[in-house]
N, C-alpha and C positions, 0 to 999 in steps of 0.2 A: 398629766402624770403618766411615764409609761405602765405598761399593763403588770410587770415583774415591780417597779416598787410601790403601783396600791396594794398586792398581795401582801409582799416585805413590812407594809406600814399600817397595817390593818392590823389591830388590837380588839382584844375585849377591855371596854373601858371601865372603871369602877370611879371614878373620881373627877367629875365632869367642874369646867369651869362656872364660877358663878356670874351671874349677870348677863348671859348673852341670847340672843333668839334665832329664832328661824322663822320663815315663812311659809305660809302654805304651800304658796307655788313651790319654793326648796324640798319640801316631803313632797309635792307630786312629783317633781321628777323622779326622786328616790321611787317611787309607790311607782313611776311609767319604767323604771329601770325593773323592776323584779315582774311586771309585765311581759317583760321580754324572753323570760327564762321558756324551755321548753316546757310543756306542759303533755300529761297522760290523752294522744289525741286530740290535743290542743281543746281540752277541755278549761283551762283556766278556773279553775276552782277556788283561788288563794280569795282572800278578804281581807280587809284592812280598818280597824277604827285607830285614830289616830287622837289623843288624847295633845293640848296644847294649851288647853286654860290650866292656872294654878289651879282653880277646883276640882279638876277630874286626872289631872296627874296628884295631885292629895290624896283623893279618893283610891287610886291605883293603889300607890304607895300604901297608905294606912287602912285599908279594906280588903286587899287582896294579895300584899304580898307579904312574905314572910320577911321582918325586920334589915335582917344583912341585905338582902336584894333591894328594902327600901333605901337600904342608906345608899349601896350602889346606885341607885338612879336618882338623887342629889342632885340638882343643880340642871335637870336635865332639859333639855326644851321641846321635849314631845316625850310621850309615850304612845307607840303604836302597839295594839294586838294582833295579831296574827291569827288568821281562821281560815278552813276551808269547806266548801262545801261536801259534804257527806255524799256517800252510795253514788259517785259520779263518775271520777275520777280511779281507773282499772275496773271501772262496772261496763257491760253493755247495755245497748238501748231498752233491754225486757228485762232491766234490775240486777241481772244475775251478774257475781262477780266473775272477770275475766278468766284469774287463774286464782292462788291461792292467798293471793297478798289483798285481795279485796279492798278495802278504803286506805289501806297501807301506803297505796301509791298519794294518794291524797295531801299525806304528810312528807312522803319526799319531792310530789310537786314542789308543795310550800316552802319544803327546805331550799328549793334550787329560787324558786323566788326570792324566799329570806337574803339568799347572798348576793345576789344582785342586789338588791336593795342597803346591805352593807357595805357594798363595796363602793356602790355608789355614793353615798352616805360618806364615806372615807374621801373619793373622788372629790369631794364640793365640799370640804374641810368639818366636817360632822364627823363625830367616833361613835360607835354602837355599844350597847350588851346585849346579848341575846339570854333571857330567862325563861325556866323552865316550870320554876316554881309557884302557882296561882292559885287564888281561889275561881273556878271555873261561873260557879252558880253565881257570884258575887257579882263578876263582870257582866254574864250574861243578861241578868238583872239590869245594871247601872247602865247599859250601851246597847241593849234593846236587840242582844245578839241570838238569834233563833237557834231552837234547839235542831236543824238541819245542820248546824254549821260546829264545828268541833275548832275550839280553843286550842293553842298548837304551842305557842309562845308571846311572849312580853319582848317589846326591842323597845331599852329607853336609845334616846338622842341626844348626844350635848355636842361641846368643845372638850376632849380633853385639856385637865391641868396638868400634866405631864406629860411627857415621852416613856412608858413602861417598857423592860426589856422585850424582847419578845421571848418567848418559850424554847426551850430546844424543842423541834420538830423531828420525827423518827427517819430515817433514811430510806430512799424509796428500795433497797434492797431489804429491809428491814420488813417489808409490807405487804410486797411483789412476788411473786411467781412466773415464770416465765415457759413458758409448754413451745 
């Protein structure tokens, strides 16, 4: 697929096909694709638990997210969390934050990972949602996720059962500046 329509064909999915899987190896590539993103110094801070049994995508669902997001991720055939590690990422080697955005970078490493990982995901015929909404304590709990590491986001994974339209998008004059 060329690079102009995985962007065009990349959705946030709500309504994932029932019945279908994935395999590990399918989420490492996805997990080796969001590897690839640059990173703060190429510090690589992102984290990944990937939930794939009905038990712990149940658990997700009905332990830590809030109802609508559970139903959004329906039918899904993974759930991964997203984490990074803490004080690393825009810190220098003696703790201190670099400039003002301190662990800030941390979460836009992870963002730039996230989309890799989505678009790859889209690339290999899987659709995403990316959630925002979590119980933190709950997962951290259930997935043995250390309190060094900051909970960022929920991505389920399925098959869309649809083709949803896509959004109007704002126009890059709409957005831009140009000096």
């Amino acid at each position: 697929m060329e690079f102009s329509q995985l962007l065009e064909s990349r959705r946030s999915i709500r309504k994932f096909k029932p019945g279908m899987k994935i395999s590990e190896d399918q989420i490492r590539v996805m997990i080796d694709a969001a590897i690839q993103a640059p990173t703060w110094k190429n510090s690589q801070t992102g984290r990944y638990y990937v939930a794939m049994s009905e038990d712990k995508m149940n658990f997700i669902r009905n332990q830590s997210l809030p109802s609508f997001n559970a139903a959004n991720c329906e039918n899904a055939v993974a759930i991964i969390i997203t984490t990074y590690e803490t004080k690393r990422s825009g810190f220098e080697r003696d703790g201190n934050p670099t400039n003002e955005l301190g662990d800030k970078w941390g979460v836009y490493d992870l963002g730039l990972q996230n989309e890799n990982l989505v678009l790859k995901a889209r690339e290999t015929g899987y659709d995403t949602l990316i959630m925002g909404i979590r119980d933190v304590d709950v997962l951290k709990a259930e997935f043995g996720i250390p309190d060094s590491q900051e909970i960022v986001s929920i991505i389920s994974v399925g098959v869309r059962e649809d083709d949803p339209e896509k959004p109007k998008r704002k126009a890059v004059d709409d957005i831009t500046k140009f000096f």
